[in-house]
N, CA, C and O atoms as CSV, one atom per row, in Angstrom:
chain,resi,resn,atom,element,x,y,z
A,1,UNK,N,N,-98.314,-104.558,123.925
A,1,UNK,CA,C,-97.898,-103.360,124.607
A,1,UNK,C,C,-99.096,-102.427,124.763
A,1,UNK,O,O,-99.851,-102.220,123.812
A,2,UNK,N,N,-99.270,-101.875,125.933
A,2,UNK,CA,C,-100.457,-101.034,126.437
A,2,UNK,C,C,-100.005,-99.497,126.188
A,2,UNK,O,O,-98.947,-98.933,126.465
A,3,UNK,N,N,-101.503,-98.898,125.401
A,3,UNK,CA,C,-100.838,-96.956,125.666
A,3,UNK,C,C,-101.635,-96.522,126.403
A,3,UNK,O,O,-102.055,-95.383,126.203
A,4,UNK,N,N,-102.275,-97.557,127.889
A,4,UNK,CA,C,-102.691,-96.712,128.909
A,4,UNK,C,C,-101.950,-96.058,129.559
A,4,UNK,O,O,-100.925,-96.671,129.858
A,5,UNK,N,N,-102.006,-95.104,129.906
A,5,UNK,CA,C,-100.880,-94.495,131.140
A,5,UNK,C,C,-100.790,-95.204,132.328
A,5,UNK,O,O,-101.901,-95.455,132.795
A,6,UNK,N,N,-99.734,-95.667,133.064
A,6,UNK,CA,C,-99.460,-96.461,133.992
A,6,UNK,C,C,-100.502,-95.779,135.283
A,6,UNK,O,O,-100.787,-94.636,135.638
A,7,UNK,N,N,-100.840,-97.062,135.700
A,7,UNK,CA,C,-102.522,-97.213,136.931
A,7,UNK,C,C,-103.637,-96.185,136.388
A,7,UNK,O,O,-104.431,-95.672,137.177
A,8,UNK,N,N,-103.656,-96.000,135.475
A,8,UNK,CA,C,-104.816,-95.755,135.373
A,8,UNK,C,C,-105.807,-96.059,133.826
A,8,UNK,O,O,-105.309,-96.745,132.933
A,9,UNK,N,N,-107.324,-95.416,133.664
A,9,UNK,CA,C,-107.673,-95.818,132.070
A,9,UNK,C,C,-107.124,-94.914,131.168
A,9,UNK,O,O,-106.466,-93.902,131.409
A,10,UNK,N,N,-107.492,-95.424,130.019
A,10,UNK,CA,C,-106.898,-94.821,128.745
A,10,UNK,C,C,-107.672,-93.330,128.747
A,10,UNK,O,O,-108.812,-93.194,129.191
A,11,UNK,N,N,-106.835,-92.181,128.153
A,11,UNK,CA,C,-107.899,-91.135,128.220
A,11,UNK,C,C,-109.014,-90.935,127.122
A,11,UNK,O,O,-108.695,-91.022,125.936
A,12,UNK,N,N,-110.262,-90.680,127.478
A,12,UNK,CA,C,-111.036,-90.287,126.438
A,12,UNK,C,C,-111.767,-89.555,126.015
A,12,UNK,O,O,-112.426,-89.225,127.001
A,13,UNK,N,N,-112.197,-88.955,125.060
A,13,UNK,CA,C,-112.507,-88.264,124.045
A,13,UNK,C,C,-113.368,-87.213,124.916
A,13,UNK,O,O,-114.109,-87.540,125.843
A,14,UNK,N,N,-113.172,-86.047,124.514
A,14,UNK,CA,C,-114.686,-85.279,125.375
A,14,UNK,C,C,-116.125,-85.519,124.622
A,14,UNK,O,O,-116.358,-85.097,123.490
A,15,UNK,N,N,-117.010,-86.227,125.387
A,15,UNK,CA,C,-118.086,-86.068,125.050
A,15,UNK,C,C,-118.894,-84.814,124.610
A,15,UNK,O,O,-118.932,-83.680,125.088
A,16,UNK,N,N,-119.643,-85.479,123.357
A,16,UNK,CA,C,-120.305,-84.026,122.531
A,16,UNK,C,C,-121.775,-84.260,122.958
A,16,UNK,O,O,-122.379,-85.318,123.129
A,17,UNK,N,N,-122.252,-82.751,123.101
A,17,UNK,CA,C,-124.111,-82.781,123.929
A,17,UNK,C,C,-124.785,-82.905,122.855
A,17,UNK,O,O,-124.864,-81.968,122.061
A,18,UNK,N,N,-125.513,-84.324,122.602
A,18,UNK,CA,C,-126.142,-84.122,121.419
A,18,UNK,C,C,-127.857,-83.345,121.448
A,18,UNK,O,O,-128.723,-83.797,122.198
A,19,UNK,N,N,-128.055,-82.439,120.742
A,19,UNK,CA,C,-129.407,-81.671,121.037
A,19,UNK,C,C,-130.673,-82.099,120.655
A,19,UNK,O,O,-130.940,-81.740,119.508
A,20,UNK,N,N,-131.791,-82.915,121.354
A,20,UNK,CA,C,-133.188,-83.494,120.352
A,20,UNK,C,C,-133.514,-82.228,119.406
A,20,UNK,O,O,-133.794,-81.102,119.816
A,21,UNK,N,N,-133.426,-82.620,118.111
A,21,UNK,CA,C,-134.397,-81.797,117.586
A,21,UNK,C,C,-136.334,-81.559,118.091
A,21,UNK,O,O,-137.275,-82.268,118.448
A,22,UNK,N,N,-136.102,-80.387,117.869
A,22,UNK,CA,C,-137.562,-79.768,118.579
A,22,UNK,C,C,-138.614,-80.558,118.145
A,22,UNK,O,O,-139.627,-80.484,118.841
A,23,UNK,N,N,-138.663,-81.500,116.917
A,23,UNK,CA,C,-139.689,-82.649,116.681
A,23,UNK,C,C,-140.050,-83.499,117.414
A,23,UNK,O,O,-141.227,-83.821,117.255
A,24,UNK,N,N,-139.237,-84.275,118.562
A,24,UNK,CA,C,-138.916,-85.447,119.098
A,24,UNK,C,C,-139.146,-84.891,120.887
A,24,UNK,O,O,-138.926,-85.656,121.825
A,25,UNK,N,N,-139.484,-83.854,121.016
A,25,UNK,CA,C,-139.524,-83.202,122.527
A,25,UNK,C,C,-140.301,-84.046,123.604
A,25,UNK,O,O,-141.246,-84.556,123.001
A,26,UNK,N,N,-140.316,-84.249,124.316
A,26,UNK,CA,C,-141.787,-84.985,124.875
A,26,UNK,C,C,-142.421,-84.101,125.330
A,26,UNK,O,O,-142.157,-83.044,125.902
A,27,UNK,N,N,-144.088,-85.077,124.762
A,27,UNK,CA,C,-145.330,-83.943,124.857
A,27,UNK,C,C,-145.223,-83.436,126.769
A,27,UNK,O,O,-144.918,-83.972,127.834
A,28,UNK,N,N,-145.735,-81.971,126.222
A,28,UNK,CA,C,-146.669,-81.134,127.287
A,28,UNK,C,C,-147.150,-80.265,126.800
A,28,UNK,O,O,-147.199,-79.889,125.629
A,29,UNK,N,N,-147.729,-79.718,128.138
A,29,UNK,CA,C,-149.078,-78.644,127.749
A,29,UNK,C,C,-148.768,-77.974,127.108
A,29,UNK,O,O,-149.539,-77.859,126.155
A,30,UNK,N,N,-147.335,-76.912,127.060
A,30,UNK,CA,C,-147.791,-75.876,126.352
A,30,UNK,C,C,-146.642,-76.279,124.968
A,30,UNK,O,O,-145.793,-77.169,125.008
A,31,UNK,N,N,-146.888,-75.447,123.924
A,31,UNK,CA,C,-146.306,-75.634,122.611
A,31,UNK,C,C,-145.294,-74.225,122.340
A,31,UNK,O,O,-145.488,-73.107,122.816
A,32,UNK,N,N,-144.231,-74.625,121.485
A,32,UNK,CA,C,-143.678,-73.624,120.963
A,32,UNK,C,C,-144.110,-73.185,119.474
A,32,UNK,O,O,-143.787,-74.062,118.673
A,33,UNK,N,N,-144.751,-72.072,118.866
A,33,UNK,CA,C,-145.051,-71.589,117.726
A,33,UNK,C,C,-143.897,-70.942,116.974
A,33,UNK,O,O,-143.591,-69.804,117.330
A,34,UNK,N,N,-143.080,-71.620,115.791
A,34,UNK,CA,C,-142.402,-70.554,115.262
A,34,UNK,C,C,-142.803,-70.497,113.892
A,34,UNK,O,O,-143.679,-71.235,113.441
A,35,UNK,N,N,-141.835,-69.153,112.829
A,35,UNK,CA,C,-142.136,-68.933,111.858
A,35,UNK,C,C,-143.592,-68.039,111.668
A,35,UNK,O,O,-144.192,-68.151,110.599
A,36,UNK,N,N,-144.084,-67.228,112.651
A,36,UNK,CA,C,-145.246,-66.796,112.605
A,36,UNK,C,C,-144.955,-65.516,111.820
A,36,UNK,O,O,-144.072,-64.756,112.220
A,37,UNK,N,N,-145.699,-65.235,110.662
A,37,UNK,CA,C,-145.734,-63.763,110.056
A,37,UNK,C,C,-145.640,-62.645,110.975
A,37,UNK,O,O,-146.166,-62.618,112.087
A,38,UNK,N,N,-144.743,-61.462,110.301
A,38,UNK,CA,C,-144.402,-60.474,111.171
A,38,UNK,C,C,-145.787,-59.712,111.733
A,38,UNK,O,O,-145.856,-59.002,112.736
A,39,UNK,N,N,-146.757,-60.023,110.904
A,39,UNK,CA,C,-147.825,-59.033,111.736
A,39,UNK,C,C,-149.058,-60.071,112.552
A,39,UNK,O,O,-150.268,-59.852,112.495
A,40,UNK,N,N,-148.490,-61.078,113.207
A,40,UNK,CA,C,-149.518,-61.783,113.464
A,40,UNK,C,C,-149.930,-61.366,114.971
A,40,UNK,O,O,-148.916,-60.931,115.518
A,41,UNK,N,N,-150.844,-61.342,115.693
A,41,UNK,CA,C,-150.989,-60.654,116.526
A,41,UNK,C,C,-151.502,-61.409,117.803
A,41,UNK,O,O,-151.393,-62.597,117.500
A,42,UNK,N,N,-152.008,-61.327,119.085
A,42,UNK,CA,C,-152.256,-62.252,120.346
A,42,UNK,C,C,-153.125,-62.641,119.992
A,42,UNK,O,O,-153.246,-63.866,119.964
A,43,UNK,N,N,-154.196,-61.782,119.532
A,43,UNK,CA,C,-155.609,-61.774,118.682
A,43,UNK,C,C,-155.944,-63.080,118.147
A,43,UNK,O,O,-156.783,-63.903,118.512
A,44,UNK,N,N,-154.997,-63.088,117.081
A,44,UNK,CA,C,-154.903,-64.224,115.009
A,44,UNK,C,C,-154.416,-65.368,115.860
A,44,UNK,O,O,-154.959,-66.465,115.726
A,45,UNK,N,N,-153.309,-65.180,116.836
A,45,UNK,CA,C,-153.255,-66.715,117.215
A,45,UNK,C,C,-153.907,-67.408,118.432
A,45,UNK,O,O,-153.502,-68.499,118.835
A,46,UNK,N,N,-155.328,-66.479,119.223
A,46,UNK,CA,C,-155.887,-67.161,119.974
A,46,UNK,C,C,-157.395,-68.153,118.945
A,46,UNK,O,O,-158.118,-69.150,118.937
A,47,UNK,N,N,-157.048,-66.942,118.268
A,47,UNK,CA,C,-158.381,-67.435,117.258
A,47,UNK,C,C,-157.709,-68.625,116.212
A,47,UNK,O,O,-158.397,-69.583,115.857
A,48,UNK,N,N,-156.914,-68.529,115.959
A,48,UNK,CA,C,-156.368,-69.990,115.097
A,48,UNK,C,C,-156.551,-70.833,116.449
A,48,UNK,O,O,-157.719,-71.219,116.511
A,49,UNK,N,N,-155.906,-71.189,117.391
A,49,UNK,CA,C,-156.164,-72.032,118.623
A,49,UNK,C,C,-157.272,-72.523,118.844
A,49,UNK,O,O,-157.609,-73.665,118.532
A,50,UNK,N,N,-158.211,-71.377,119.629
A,50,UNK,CA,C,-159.543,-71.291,119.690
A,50,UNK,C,C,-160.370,-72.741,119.141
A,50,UNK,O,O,-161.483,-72.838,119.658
A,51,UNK,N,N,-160.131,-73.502,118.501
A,51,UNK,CA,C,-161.172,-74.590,117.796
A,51,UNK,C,C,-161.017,-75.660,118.700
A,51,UNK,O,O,-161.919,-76.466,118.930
A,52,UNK,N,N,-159.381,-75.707,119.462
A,52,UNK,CA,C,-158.922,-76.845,119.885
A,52,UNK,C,C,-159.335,-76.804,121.265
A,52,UNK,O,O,-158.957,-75.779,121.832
A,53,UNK,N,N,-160.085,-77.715,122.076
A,53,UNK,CA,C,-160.273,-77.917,123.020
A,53,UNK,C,C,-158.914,-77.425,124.112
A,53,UNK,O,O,-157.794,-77.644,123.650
A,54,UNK,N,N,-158.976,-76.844,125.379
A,54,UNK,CA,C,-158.289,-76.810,126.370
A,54,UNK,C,C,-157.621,-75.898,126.005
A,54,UNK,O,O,-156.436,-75.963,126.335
A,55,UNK,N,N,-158.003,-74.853,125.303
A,55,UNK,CA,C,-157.077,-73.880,125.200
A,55,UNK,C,C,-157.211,-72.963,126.374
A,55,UNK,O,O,-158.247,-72.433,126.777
A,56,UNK,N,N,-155.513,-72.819,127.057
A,56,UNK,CA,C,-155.589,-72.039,128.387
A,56,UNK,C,C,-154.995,-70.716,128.014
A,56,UNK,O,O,-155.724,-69.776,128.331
A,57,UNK,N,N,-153.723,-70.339,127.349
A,57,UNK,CA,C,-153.150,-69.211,126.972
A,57,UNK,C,C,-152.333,-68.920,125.758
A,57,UNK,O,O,-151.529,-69.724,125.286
A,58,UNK,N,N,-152.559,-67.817,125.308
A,58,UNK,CA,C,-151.549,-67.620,124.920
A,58,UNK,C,C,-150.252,-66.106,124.975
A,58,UNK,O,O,-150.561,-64.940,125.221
A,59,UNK,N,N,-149.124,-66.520,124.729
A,59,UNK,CA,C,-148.072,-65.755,125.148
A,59,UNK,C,C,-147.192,-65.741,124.116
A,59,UNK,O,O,-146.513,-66.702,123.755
A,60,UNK,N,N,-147.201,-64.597,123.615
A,60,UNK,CA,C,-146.106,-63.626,122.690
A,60,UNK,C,C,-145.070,-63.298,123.328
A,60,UNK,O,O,-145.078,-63.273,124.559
A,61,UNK,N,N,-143.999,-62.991,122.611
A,61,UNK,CA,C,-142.841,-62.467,122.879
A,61,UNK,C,C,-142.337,-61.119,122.771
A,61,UNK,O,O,-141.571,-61.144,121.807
A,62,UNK,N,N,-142.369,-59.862,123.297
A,62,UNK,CA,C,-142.389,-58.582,122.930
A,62,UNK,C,C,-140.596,-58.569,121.999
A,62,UNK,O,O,-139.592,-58.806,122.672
A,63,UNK,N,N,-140.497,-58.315,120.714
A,63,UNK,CA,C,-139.705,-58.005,120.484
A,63,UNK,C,C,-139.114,-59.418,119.610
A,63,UNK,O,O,-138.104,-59.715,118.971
A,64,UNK,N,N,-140.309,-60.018,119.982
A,64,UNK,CA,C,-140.103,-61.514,119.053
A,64,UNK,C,C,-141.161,-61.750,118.093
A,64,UNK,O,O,-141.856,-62.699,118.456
A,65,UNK,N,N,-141.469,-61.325,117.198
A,65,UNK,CA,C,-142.399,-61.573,116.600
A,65,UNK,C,C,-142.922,-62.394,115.917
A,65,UNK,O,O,-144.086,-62.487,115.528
A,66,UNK,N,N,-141.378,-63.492,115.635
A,66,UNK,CA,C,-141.679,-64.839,114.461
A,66,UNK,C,C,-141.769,-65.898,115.865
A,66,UNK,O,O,-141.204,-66.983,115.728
A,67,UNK,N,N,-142.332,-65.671,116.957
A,67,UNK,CA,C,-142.693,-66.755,117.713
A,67,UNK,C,C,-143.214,-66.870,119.133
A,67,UNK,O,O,-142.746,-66.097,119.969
A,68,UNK,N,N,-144.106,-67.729,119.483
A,68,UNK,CA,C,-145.116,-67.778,120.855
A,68,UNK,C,C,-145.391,-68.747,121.174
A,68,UNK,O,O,-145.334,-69.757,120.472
A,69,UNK,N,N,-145.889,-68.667,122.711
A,69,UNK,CA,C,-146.131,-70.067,123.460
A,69,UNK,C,C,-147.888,-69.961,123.513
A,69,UNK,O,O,-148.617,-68.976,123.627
A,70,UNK,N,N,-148.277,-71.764,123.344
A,70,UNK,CA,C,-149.420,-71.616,123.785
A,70,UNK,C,C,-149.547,-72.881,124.310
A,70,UNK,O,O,-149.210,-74.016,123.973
A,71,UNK,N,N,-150.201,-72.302,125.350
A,71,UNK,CA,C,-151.084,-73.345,127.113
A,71,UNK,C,C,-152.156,-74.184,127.121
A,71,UNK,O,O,-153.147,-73.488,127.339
A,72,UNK,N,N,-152.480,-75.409,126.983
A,72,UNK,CA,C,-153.431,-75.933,126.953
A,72,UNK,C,C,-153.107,-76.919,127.759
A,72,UNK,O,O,-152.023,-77.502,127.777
A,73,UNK,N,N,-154.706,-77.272,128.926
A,73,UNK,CA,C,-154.529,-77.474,130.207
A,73,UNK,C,C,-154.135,-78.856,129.954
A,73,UNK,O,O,-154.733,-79.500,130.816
A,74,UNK,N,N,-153.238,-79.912,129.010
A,74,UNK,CA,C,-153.117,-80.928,129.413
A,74,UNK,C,C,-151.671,-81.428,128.128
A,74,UNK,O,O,-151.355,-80.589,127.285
A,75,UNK,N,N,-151.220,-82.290,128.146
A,75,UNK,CA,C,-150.112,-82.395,127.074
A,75,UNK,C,C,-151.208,-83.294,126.014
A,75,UNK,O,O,-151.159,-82.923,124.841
A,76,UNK,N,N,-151.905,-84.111,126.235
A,76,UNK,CA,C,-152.871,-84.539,125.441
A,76,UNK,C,C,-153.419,-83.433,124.360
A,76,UNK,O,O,-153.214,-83.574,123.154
A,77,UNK,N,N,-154.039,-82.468,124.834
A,77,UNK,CA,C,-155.188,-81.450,124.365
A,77,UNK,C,C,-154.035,-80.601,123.543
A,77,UNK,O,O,-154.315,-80.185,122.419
A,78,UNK,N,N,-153.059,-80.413,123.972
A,78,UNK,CA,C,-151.961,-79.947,123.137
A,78,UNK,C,C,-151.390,-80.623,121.854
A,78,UNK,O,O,-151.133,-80.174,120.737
A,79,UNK,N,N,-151.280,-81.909,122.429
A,79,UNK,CA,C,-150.859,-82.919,121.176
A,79,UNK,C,C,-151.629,-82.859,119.806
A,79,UNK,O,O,-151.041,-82.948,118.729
A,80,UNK,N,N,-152.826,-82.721,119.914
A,80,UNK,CA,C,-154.233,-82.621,119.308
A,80,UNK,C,C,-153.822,-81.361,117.996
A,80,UNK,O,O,-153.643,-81.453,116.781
A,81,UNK,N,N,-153.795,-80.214,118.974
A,81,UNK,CA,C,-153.311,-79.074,117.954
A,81,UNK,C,C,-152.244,-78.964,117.713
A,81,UNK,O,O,-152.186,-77.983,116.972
A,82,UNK,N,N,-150.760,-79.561,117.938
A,82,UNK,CA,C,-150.103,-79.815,117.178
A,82,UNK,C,C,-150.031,-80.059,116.124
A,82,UNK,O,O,-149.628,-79.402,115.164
A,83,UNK,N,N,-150.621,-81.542,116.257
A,83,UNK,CA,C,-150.570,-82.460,114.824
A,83,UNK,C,C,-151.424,-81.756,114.176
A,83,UNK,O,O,-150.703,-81.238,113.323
A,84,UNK,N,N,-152.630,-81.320,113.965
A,84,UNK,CA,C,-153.435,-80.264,112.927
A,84,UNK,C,C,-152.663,-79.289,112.409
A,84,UNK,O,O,-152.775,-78.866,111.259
A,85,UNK,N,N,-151.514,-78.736,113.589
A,85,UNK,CA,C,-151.171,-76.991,112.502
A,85,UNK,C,C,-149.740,-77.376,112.274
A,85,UNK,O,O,-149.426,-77.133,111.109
A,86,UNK,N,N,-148.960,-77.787,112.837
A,86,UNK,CA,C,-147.396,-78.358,112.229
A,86,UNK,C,C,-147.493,-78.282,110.789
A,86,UNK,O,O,-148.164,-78.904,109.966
A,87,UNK,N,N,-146.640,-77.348,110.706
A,87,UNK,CA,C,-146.537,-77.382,108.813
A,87,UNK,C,C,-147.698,-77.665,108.048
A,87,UNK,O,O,-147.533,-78.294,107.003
A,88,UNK,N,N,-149.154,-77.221,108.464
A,88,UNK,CA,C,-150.265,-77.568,107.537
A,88,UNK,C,C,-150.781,-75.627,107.088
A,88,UNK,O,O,-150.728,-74.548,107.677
A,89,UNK,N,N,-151.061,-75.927,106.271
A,89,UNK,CA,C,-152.447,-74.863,105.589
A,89,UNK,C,C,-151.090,-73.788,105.052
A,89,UNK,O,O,-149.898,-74.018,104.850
A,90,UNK,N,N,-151.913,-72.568,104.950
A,90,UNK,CA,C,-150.957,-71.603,104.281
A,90,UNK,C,C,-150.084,-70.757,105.473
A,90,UNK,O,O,-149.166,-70.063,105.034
A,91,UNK,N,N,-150.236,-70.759,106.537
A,91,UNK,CA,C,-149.123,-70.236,106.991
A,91,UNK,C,C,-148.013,-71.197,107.115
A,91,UNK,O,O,-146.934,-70.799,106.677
A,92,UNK,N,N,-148.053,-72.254,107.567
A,92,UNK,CA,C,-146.906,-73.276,107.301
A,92,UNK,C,C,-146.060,-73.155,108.509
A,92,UNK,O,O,-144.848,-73.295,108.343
A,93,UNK,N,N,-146.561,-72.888,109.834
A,93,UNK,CA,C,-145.901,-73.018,111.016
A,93,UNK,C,C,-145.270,-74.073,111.672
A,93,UNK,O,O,-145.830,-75.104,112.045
A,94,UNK,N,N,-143.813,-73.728,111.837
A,94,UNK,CA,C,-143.502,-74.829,112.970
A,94,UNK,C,C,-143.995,-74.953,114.572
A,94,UNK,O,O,-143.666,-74.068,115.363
A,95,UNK,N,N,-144.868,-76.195,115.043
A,95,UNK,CA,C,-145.604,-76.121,116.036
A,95,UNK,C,C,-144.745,-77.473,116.951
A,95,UNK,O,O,-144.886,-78.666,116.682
A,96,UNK,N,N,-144.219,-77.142,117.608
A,96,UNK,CA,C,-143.832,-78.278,118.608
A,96,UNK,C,C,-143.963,-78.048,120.001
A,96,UNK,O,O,-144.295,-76.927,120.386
A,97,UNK,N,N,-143.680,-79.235,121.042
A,97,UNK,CA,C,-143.873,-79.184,122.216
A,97,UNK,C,C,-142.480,-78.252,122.604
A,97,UNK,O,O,-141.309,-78.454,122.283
A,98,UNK,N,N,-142.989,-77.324,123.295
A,98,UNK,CA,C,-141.883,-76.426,124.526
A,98,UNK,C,C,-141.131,-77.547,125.603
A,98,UNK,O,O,-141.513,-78.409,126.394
A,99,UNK,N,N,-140.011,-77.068,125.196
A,99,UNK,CA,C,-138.977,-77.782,126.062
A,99,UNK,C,C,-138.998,-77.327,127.486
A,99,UNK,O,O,-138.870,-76.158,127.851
A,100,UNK,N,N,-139.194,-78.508,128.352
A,100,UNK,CA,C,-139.467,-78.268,130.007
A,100,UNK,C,C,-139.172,-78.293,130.245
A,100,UNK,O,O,-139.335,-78.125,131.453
């Protein structure tokens, strides 16, 4: 005995949106910075950047202070400073690729 409803399929379930965690993003140029100390400034994080080749910008959030984007002209040259500052040294920042 069938509990499809007559001519047609069985009903099903609503699909749930599952969300990538921000680890798993695919690379591009620019990165999302969070967890940044409340007094860190455009200044502290061009100069933390600064070492890594292709650095194009960076962009704060007025009114956001635990987080910023930064631009580097290629998803490669980005990848680079990722993997160096992701959860390393004493500030302990989360650094991942910006969702496109």
């Amino acid at each position: 005995m069938s509990t499809a409803p007559p001519g047609g399929a069985p009903p099903t379930a609503p699909r749930k949106m599952v969300e990538m965690p921000d680890e798993y993003l695919p690379p591009n140029k620019i990165l999302f910075v969070q967890d940044l100390p409340k007094d860190t400034t455009k200044g502290s994080l061009e100069a933390l950047f600064r070492p890594f080749a292709g650095l194009a910008e960076v962009r704060t959030i007025p009114g956001r202070a635990a987080i910023a984007f930064v631009e580097f002209e290629s998803a490669e040259l980005s990848g680079v400073a990722k993997e160096a500052l992701h959860r390393q040294g004493e500030l302990n920042l989360k650094v991942t690729f910006a969702k496109a």
